[in-house]
N, C-alpha and C positions, 0 to 999 in steps of 0.2 A: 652131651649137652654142656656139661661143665668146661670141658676144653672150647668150647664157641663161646659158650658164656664170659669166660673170662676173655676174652677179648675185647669185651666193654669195658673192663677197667682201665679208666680212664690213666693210667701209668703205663700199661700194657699199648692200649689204642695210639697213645704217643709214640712208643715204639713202632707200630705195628709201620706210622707213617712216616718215621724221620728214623728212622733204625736203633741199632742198640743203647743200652744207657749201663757199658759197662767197660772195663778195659781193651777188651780184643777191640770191638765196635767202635768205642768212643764219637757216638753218630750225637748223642744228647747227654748233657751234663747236671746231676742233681745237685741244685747249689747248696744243699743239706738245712735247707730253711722253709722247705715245703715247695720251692720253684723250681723249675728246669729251666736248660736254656739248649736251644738246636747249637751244637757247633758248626764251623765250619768244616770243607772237607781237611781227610788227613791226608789227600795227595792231591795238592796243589792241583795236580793237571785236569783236575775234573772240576764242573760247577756245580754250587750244590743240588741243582734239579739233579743230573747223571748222578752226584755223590748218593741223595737219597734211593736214588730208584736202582741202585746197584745194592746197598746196604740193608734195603727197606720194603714192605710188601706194599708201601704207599697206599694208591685207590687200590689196589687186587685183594687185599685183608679188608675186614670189619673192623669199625671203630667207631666211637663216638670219643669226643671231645669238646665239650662244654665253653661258649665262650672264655667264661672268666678263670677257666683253666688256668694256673699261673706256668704259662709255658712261653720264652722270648722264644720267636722264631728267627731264622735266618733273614739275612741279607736277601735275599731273592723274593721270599714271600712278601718280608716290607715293603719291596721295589712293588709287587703286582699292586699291594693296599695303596700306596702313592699314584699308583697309574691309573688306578680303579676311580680315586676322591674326584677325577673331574666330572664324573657321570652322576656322583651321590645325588645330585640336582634331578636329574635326568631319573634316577631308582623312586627317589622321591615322591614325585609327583605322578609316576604309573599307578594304573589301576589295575585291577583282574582282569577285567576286558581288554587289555593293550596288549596281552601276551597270549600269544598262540600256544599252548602247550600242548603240543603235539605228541611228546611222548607218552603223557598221561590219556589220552584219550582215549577210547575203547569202540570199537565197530565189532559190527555181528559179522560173521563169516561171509554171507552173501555181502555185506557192504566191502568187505576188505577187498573178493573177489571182482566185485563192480568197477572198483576204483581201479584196482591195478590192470583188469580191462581196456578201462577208458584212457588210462592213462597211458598207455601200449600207444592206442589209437591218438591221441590226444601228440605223444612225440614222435610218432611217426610224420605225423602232417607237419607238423613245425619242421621237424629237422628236416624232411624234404622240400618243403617252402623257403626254409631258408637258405638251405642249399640251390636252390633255385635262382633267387635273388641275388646270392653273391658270385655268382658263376655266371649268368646272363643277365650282362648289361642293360640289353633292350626291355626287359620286363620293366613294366612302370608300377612300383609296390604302392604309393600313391593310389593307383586305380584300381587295384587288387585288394587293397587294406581292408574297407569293411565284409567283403564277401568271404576273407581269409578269416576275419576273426569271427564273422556268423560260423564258417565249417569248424573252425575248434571248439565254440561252442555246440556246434550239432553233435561233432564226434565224441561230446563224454563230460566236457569239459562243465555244463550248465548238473547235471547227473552230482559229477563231485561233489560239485560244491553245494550243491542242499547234502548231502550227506555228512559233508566236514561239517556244515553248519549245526546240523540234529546234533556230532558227536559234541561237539565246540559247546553247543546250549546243556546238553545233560552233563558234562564238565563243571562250566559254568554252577549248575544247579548242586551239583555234589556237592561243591564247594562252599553252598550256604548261602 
């Protein structure tokens, strides 16, 4: 436990994502003032995503790292923080309700198994309707439309989604 353990120290955690902080490595550099800084790579031909991810256990290691961590990061990570600032607007004004989080949500076995059920059912009919449609001309999808979408909702598809929705609301609720 002490070897996992340290892996949260926050010196170590730095490593663990932008690589060594020593001479062989030379992935990060301690400005001997309490700061680090990511270098860049030391062979040119790489960028520094490939430099860290050859060097570094990146996201596959445990880490934490603390905002105000005094760590200058690379060129590459400031590029994604400048690409990211157009949306700050956009982060801002979201609410809990706006985002689906789908990975955190939890079903009971018979729901996992219902969904993936329906869902079986649910792209079989599309993908053979729409293979339908793009193959024969003559079909008028016009005059098929709403009888197409009452059968996905027959096959499963009205099922799911009260079930996303139960998981989606006791989500919601955990969350306070």
């Amino acid at each position: 436990m002490k070897f996992i353990d340290a892996f949260y120290d926050e010196k170590i955690s730095m490593q663990v994502v932008f690589g060594g902080m020593n001479d062989v490595d030379g992935c990060v550099k301690d400005n001997g003032d309490g700061t680090y800084e990511v270098l860049p790579p030391a062979d040119p031909s790489m960028d520094p995503g490939t430099w860290r991810w050859t060097n570094a256990m990146s996201d596959f290691g445990p880490y934490y790292l603390s905002a105000d961590f005094p760590l200058t990061v690379g060129v590459d990570l400031l590029a994604a923080v400048e690409e990211k600032e157009v949306y700050n607007e956009v982060f801002d004004n979201l609410e809990t309700g706006d985002i689906y989080p789908q990975a955190f949500m939890k079903y009971s076995e018979a729901d996992t198994n219902t969904l993936a059920m329906n869902q079986a059912n649910i792209d079989n009919l599309t993908d053979q309707t729409w293979s339908a449609w793009v193959t024969d001309s003559s079909r008028d999808i016009d005059a098929e439309w709403d009888a197409y979408v009452q059968s996905v909702y027959d096959s499963g598809l009205s099922q799911n989604l009260t079930i996303r929705q139960t998981a989606f609301d006791n989500y919601l609720a955990s969350m306070g």
